[in-house]
Backbone as XML, in Angstrom:
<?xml version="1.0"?>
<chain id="A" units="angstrom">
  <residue number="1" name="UNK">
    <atom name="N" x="99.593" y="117.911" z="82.221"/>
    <atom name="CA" x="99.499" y="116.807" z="83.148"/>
    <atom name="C" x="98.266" y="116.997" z="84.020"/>
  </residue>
  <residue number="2" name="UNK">
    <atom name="N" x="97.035" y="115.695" z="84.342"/>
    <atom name="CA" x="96.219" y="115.761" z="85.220"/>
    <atom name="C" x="96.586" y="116.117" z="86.540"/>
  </residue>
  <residue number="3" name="UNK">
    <atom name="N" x="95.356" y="116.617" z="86.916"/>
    <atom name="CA" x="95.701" y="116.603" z="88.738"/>
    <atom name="C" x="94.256" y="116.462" z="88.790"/>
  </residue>
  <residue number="4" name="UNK">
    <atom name="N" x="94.310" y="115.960" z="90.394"/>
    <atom name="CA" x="92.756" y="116.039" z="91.253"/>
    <atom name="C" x="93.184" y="116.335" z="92.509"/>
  </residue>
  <residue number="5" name="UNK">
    <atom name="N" x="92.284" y="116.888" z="93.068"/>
    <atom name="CA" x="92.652" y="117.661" z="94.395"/>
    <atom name="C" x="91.539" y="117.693" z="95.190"/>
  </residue>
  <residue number="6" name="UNK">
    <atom name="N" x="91.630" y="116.816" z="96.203"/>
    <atom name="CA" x="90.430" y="116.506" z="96.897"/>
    <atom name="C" x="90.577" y="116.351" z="98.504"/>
  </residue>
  <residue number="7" name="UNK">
    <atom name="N" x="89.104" y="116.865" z="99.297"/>
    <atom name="CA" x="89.328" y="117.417" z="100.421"/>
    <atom name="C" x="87.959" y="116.526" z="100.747"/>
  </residue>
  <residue number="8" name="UNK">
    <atom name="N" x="88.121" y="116.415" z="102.315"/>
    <atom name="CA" x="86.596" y="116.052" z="102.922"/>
    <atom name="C" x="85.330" y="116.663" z="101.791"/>
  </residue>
  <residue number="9" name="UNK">
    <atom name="N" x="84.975" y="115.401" z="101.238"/>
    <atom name="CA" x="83.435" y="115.890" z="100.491"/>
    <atom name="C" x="83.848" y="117.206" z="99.229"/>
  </residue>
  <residue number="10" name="UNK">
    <atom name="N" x="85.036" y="116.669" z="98.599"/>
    <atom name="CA" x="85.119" y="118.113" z="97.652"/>
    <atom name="C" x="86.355" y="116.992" z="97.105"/>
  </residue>
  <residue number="11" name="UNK">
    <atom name="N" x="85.749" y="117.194" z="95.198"/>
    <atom name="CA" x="87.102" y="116.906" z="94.604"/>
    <atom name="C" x="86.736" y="117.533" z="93.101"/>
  </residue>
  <residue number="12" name="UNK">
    <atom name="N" x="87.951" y="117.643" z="92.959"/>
    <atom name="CA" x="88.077" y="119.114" z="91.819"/>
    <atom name="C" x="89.285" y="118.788" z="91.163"/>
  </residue>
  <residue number="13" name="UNK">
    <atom name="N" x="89.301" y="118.870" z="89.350"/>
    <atom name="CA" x="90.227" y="117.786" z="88.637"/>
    <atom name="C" x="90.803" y="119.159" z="87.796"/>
  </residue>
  <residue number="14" name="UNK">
    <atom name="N" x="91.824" y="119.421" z="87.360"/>
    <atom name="CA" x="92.338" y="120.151" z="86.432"/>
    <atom name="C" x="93.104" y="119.713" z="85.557"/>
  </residue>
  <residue number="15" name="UNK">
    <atom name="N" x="93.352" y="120.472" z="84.680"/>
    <atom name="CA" x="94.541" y="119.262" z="83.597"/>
    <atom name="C" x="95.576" y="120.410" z="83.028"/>
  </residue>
  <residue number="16" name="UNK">
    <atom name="N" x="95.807" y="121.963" z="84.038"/>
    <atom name="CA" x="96.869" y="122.501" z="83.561"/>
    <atom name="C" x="98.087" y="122.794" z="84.989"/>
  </residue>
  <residue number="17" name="UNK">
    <atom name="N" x="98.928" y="123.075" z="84.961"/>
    <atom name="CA" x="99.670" y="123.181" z="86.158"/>
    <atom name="C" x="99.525" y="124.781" z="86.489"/>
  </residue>
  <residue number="18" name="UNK">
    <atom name="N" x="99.046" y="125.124" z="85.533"/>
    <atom name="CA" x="99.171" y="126.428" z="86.135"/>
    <atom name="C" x="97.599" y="126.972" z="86.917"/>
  </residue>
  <residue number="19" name="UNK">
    <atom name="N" x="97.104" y="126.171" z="86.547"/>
    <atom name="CA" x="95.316" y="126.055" z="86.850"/>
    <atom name="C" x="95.369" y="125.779" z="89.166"/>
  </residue>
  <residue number="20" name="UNK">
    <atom name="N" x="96.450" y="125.311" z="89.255"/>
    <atom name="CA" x="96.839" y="124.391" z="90.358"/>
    <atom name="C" x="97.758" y="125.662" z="91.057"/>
  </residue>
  <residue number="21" name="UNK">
    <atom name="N" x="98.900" y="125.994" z="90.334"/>
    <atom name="CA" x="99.853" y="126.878" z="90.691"/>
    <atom name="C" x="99.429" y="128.466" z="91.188"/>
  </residue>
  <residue number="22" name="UNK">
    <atom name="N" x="98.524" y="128.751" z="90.472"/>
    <atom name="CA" x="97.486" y="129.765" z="90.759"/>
    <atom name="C" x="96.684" y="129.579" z="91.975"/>
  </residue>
  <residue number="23" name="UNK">
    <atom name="N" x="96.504" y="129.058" z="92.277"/>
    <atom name="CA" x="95.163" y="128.739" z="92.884"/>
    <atom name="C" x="95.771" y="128.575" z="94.485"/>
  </residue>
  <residue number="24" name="UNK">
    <atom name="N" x="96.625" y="127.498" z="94.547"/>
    <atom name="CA" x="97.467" y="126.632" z="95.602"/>
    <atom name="C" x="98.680" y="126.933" z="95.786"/>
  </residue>
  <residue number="25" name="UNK">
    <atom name="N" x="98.712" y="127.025" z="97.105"/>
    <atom name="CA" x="100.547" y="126.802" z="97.726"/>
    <atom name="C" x="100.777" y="125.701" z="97.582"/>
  </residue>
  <residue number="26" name="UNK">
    <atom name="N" x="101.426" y="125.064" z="96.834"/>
    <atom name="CA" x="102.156" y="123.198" z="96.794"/>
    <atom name="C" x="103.315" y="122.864" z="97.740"/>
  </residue>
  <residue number="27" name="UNK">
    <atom name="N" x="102.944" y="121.791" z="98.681"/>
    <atom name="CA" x="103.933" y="121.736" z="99.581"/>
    <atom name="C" x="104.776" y="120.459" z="99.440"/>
  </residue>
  <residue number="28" name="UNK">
    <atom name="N" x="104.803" y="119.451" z="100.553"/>
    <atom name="CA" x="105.540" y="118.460" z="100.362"/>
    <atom name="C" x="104.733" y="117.359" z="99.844"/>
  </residue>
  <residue number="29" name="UNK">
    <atom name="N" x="105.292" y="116.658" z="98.943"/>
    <atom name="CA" x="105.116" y="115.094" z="98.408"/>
    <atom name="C" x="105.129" y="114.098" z="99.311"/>
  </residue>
  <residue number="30" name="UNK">
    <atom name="N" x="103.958" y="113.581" z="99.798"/>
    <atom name="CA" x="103.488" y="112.505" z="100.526"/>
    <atom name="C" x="103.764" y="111.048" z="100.299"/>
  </residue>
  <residue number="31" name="UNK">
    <atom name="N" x="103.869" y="110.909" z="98.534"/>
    <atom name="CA" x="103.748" y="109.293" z="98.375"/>
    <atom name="C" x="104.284" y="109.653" z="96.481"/>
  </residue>
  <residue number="32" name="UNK">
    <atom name="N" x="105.478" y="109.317" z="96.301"/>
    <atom name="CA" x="105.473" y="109.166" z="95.070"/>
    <atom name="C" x="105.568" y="107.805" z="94.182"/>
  </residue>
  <residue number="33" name="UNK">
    <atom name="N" x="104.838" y="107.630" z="92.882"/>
    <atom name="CA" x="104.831" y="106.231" z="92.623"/>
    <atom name="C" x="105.481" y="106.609" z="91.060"/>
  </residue>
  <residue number="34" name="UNK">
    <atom name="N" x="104.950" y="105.358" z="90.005"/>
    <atom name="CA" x="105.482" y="105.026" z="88.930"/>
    <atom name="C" x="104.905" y="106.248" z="88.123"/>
  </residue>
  <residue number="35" name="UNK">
    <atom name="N" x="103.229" y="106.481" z="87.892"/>
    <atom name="CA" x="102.921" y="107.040" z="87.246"/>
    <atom name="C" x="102.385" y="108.637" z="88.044"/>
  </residue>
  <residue number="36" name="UNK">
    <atom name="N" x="102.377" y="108.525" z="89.077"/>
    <atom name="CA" x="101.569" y="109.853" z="89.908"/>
    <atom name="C" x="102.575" y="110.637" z="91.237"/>
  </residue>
  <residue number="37" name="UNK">
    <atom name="N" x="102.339" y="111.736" z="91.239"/>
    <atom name="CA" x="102.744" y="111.900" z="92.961"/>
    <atom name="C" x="101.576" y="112.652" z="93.622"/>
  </residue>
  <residue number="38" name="UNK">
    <atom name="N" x="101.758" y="112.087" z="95.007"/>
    <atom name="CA" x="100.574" y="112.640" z="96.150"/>
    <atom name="C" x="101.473" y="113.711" z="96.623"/>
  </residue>
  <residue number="39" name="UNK">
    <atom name="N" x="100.725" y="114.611" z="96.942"/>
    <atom name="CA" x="101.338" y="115.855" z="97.730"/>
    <atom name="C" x="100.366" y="116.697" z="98.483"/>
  </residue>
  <residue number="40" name="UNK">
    <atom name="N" x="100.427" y="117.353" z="99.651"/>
    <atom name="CA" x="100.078" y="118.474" z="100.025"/>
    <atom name="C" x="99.687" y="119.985" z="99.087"/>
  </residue>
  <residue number="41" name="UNK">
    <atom name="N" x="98.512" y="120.569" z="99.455"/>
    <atom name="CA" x="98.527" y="121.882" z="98.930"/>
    <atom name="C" x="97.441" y="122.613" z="99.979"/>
  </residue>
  <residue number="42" name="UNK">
    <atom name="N" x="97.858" y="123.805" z="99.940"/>
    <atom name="CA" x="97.188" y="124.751" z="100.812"/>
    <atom name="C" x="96.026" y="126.113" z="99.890"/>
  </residue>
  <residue number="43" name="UNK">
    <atom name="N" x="94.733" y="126.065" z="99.787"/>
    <atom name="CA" x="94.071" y="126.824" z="99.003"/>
    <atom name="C" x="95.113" y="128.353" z="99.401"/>
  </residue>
  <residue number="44" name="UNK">
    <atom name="N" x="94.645" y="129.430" z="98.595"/>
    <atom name="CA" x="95.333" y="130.574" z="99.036"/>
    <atom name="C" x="94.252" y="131.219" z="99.446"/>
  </residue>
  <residue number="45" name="UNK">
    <atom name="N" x="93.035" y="131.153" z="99.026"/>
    <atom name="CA" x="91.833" y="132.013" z="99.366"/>
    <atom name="C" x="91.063" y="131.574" z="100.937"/>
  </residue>
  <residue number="46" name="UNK">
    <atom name="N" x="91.263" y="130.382" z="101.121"/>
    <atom name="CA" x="90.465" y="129.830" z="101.960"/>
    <atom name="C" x="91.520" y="129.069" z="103.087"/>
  </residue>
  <residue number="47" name="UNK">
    <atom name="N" x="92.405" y="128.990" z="102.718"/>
    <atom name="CA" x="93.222" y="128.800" z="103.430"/>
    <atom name="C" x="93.140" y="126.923" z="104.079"/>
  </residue>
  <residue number="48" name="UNK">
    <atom name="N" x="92.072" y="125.898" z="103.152"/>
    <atom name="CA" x="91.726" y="124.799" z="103.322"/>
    <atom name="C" x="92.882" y="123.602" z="102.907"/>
  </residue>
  <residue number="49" name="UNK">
    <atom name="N" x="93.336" y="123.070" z="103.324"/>
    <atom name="CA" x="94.407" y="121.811" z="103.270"/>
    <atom name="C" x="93.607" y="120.795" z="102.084"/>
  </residue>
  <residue number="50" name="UNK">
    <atom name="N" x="94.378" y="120.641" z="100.777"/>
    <atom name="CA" x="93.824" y="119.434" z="99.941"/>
    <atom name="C" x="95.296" y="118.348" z="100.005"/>
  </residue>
  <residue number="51" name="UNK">
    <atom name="N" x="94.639" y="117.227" z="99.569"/>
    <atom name="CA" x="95.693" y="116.054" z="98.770"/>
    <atom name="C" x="95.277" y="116.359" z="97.765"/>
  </residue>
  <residue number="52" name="UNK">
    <atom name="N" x="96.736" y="116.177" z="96.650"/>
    <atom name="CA" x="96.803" y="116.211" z="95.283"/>
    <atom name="C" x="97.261" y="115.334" z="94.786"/>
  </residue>
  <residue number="53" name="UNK">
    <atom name="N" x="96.932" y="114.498" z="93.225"/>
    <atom name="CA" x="97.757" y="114.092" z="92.647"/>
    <atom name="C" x="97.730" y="114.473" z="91.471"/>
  </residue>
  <residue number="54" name="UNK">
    <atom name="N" x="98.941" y="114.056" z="90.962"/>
    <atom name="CA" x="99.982" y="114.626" z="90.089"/>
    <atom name="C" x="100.467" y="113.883" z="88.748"/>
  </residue>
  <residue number="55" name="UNK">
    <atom name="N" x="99.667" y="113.596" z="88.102"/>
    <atom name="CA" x="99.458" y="112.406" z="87.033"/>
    <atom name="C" x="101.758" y="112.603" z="86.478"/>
  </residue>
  <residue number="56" name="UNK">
    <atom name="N" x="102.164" y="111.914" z="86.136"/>
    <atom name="CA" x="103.480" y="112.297" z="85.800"/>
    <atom name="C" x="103.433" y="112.358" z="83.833"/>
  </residue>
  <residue number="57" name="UNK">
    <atom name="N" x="102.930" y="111.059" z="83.621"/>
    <atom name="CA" x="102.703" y="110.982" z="81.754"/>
    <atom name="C" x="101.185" y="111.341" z="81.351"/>
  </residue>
  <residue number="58" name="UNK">
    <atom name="N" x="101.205" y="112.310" z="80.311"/>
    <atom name="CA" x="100.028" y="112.709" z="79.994"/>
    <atom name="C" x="98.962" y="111.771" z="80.082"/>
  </residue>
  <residue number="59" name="UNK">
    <atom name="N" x="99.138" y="110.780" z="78.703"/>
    <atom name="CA" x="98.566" y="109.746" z="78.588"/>
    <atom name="C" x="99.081" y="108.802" z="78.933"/>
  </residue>
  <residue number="60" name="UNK">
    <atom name="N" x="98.418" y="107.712" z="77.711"/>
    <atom name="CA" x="98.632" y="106.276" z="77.959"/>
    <atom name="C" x="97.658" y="105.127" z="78.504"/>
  </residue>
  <residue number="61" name="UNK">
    <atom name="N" x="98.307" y="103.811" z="78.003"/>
    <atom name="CA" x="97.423" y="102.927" z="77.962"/>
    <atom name="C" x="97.590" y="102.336" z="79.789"/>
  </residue>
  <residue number="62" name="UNK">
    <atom name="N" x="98.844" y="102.355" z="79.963"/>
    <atom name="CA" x="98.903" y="102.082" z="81.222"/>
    <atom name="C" x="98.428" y="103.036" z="82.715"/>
  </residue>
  <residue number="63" name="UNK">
    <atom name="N" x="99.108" y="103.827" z="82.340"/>
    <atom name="CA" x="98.512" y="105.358" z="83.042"/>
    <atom name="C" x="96.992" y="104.875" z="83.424"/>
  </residue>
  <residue number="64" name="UNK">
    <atom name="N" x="96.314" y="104.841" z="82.158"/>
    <atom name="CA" x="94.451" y="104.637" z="81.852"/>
    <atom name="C" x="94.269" y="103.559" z="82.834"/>
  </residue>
  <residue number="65" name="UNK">
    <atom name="N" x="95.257" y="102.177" z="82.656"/>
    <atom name="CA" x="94.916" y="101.095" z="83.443"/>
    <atom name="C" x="95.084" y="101.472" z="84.935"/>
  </residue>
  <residue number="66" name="UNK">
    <atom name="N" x="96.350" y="101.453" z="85.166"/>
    <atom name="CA" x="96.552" y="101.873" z="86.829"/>
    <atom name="C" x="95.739" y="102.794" z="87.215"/>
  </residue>
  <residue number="67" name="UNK">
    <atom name="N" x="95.178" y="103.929" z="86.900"/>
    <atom name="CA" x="94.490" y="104.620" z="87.396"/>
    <atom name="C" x="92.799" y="104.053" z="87.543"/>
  </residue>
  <residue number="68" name="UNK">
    <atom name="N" x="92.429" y="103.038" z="86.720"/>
    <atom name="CA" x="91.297" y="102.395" z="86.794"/>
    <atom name="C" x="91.115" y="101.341" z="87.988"/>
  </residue>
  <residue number="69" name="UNK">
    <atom name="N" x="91.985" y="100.891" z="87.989"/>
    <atom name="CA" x="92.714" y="100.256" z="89.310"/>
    <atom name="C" x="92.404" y="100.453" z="90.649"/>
  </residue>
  <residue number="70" name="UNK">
    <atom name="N" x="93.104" y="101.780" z="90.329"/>
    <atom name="CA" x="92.908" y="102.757" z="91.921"/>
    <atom name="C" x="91.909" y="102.951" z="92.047"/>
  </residue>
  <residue number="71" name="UNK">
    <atom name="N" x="90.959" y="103.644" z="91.490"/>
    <atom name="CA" x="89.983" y="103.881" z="91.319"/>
    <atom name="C" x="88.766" y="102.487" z="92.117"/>
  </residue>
  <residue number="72" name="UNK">
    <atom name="N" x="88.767" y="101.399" z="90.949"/>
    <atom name="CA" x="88.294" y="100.447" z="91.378"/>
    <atom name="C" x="88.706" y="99.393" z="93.344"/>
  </residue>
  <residue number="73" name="UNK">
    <atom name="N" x="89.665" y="99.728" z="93.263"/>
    <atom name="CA" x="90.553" y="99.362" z="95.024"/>
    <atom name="C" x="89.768" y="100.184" z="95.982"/>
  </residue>
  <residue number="74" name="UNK">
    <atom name="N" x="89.761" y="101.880" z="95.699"/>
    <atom name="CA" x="89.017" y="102.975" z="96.263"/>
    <atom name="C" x="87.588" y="102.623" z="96.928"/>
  </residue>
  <residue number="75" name="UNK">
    <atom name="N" x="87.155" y="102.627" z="95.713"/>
    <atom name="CA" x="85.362" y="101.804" z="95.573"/>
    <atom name="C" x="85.566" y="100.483" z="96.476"/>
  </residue>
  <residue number="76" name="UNK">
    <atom name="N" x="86.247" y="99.772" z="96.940"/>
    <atom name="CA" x="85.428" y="98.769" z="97.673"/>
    <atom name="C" x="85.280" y="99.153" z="99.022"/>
  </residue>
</chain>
């Protein structure tokens, strides 16, 4: 499952959970939707606060759409 994890001026994408689990303390879930969840995470090295999300279905055609979406909403 994707993730991106992004902080003031810093965003950084992984696509394993353990890539995330390693790395980050995962805290509470901020906003959960159809295809993603937002959550809290705390670096362990640096000790810096990110938002994450949390793709839920690997793929997909919809996944692809909604996330183009956001994306495009973001951008204006």
């Amino acid at each position: 499952m994707p993730f991106g994890c992004l902080t003031l001026g810093e965003k950084k994408d992984y696509n394993s959970p353990t890539e995330v689990t390693d790395k980050y303390d995962l805290g509470q879930v901020v906003k959960s939707e159809e295809f993603c969840e937002i959550f809290r995470a705390k670096d362990r090295n640096t000790l810096k606060m990110y938002t994450c999300k949390k793709f839920n279905k690997k793929d997909g055609r919809k996944v692809r759409k909604a996330a183009k979406n956001e994306i495009m909403i973001l951008k204006m």
